[in-house]
C-alpha positions, -999 to +999 in steps of 0.1 A: -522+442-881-509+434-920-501+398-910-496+380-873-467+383-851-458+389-819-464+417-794-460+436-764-490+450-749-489+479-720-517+484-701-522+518-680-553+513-656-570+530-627-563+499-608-553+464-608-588+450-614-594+470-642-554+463-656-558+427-652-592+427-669-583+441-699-559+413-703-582+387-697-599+401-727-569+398-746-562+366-742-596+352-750-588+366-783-547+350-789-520+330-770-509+354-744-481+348-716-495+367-691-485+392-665-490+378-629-489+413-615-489+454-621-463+477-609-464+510-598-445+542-602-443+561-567-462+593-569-483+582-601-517+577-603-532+540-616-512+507-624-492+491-655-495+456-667-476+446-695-480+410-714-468+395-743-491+383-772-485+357-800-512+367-826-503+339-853-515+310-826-548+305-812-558+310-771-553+277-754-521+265-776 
């Protein structure tokens, strides 16, 4: 990114360990409010998990 902000992440996964891993990653790297749950589309394969990241503050703030 040009300069920090905020975001919306969206995470497709396989499943919910894998979608709630990635996020974990994520937030060891900037502020995150994070998802407490996936969701599931009926008659798709895998999970989402969508979280919210604030890249101008550090993780732990």
């Amino acid at each position: 990114m040009a300069e920090p902000g905020l975001a919306v992440v969206e995470v497709a996964a396989a499943d919910d360990e894998t979608a709630l891993a990635i996020q974990e990653l994520l937030a060891a790297r900037c502020a995150i409010a994070a998802a407490d749950r996936t969701t599931r589309k009926p008659g798709a394969p895998g999970v989402r998990l969508r979280c919210f990241l604030d890249l101008s503050q550090e993780p732990g703030l």
